[in-house]
N, C-alpha and C positions, 0 to 999 in steps of 0.2 A: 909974730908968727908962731912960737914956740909954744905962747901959752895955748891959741886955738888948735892946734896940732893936737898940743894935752885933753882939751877938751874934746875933741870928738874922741880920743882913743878912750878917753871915759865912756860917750856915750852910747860905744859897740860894747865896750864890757860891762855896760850897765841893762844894754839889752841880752846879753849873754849869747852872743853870737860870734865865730871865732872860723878861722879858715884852716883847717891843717892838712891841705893838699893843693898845689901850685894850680890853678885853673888854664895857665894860658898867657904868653905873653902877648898874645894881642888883649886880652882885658887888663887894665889899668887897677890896682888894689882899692880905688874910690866906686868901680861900677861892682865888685865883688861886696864892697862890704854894704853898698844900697840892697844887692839881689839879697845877700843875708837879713837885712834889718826889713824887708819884706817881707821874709818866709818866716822867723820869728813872729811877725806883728799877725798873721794871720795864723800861723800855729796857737798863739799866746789866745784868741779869740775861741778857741776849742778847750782850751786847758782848764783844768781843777784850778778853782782861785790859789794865791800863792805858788803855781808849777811854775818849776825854771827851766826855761826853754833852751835849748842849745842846736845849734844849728851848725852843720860844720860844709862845705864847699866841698865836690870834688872835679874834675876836670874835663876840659872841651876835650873833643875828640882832637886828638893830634895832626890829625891830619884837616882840619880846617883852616882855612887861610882867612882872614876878615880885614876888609878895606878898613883904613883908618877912618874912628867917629868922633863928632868932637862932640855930641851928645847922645849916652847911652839909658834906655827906659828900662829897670827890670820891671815883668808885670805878671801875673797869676795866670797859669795855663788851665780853661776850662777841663775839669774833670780827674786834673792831675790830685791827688792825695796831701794835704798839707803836713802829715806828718809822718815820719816813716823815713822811705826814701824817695824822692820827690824831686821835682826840676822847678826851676823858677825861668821864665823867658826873659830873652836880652833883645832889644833890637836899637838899631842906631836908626834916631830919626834927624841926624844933625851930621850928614855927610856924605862924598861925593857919591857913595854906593851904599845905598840902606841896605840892614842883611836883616838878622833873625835868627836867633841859635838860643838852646836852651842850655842852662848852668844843670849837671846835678847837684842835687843837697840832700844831707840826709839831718832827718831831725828828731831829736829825743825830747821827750818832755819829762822832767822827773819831777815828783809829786808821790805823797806817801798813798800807800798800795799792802793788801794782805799780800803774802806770799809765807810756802811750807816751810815748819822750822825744821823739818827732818824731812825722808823721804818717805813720802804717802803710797800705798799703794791703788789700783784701781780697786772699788769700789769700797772705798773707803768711811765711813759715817762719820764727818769731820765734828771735831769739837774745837770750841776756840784755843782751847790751852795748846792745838797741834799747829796754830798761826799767828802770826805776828805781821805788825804792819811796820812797813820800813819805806824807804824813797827808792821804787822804780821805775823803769823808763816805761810810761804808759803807752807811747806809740811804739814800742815792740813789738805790736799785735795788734790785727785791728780790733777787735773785741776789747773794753775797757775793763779795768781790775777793779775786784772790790776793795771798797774804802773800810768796811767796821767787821774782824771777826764777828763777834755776836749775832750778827747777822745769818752767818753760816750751820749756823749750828744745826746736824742732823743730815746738813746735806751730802748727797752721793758723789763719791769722784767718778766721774765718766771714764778719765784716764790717769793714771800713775802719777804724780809730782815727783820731781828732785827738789832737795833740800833752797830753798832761798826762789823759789819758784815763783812767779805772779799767779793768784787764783784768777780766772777769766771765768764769765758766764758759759762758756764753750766748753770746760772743766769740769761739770758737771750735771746728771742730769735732772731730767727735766721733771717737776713734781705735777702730780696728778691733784688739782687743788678740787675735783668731786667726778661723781663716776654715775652712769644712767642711772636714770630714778630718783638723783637728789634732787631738794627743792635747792633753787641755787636764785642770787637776786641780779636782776637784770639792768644794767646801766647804759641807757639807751642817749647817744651823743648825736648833735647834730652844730651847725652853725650859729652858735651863742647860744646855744641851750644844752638843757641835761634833765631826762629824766629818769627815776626809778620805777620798778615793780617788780615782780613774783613769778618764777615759773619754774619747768619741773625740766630738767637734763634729758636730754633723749641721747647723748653720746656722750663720752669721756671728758674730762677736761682737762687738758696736758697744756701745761704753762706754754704760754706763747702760742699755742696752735689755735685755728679752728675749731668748734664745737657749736651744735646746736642745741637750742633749747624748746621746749612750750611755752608760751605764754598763756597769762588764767584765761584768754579769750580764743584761745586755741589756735592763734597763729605760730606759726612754725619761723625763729630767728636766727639766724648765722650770727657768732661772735667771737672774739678772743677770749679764750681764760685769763682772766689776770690775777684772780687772789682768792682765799678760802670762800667756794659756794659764791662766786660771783664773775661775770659774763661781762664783757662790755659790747654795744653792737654799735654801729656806727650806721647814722641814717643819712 
């Protein structure tokens, strides 16, 4: 009995999942540490390959009373966030009085990430030598961190950093990849295909927005900017 005892405590700490708030003496530390190695295994499903998931419990509301279960399901609540702060659902379906309560959990994922080596001010024209990449918790925010200085290079702070900060795509803004009148090339997507061609900007192109173009046959095309002189539309 002692060695499997060992072994399961191996294999909560090998999924890196851990309890540091009492949830409740009506749930038993085996239905806890199931709710945990769910919210992990579905956090771990989102994460940067190699991110160590850490998932920690915190507790039922006090004031619930729950009939004894001699079998407890945790399971995935539609809509709920799996990383962040989050609930996992409990429900006993092996007792005299079925219930249904949710656990909160809150979940880190740490995986290396840019953030500021000093403090940046707003509008800042970053160069990489003012960022460094180090292990933070990526679901701090829902907007994911960039992974490669180098990448950044040139680009505007939106808002201010403090020092050890995660850069987020929300952190700065938004580059104008061509402006009316350019020729810009059109990548026209549909289901299982892809084609290109030629046409001329009739509005701004701001990363991430809407923008129309011309096409050489003179139709008129709604599209995302996504990269220098180029449109994607979607059919």
């Amino acid at each position: 009995m002692a060695a499997r005892a060992c072994g399961a405590l191996a294999l909560w700490a090998g999924l890196s999942v851990g309890a540091t708030a009492e949830p409740g003496a009506a749930l038993p530390p085996q239905t806890v540490a199931h709710a945990l190695t769910l919210a992990s295994e579905a956090a771990t499903v989102l994460a940067p390959r190699g991110a160590r998931v850490v998932v920690e419990a915190g507790s039922l509301d006090p004031r619930l009373s729950l009939a004894p279960c001699t079998r407890v399901e945790p399971h995935m609540l539609p809509g709920v966030p799996v990383w962040g702060r989050s609930r996992i659902g409990l429900r006993c379906v092996e007792g005299a009085t079925h219930w249904n309560v949710s656990l909160p959990v809150t979940v880190a994922v740490w995986a290396p990430g840019v953030v500021a080596r000093g403090p940046l001010p707003i509008g800042t024209h970053l160069d990489p030598s003012q960022l460094q990449r180090t292990e933070i918790d990526w679901a701090a925010a829902p907007a994911a961190p960039f992974e490669d200085p180098a990448l950044l290079a040139g680009r505007v702070l939106l808002r201010p950093l403090a020092a050890g900060q995660a850069l987020r795509g929300v952190d700065l803004q938004a580059r104008q990849w061509f402006a009316p009148g350019d020729s810009v090339r059109i990548v026209a997507t549909g289901p299982g295909f892809s084609v290109t061609g030629e046409g001329q900007a009739l509005t701004a192109g701001i990363e991430g927005q809407s923008a129309r173009v011309q096409a050489r046959d003179g139709g008129v095309l709604t599209g995302r900017a996504v990269s220098d002189r180029c449109i994607e539309v979607k059919l």
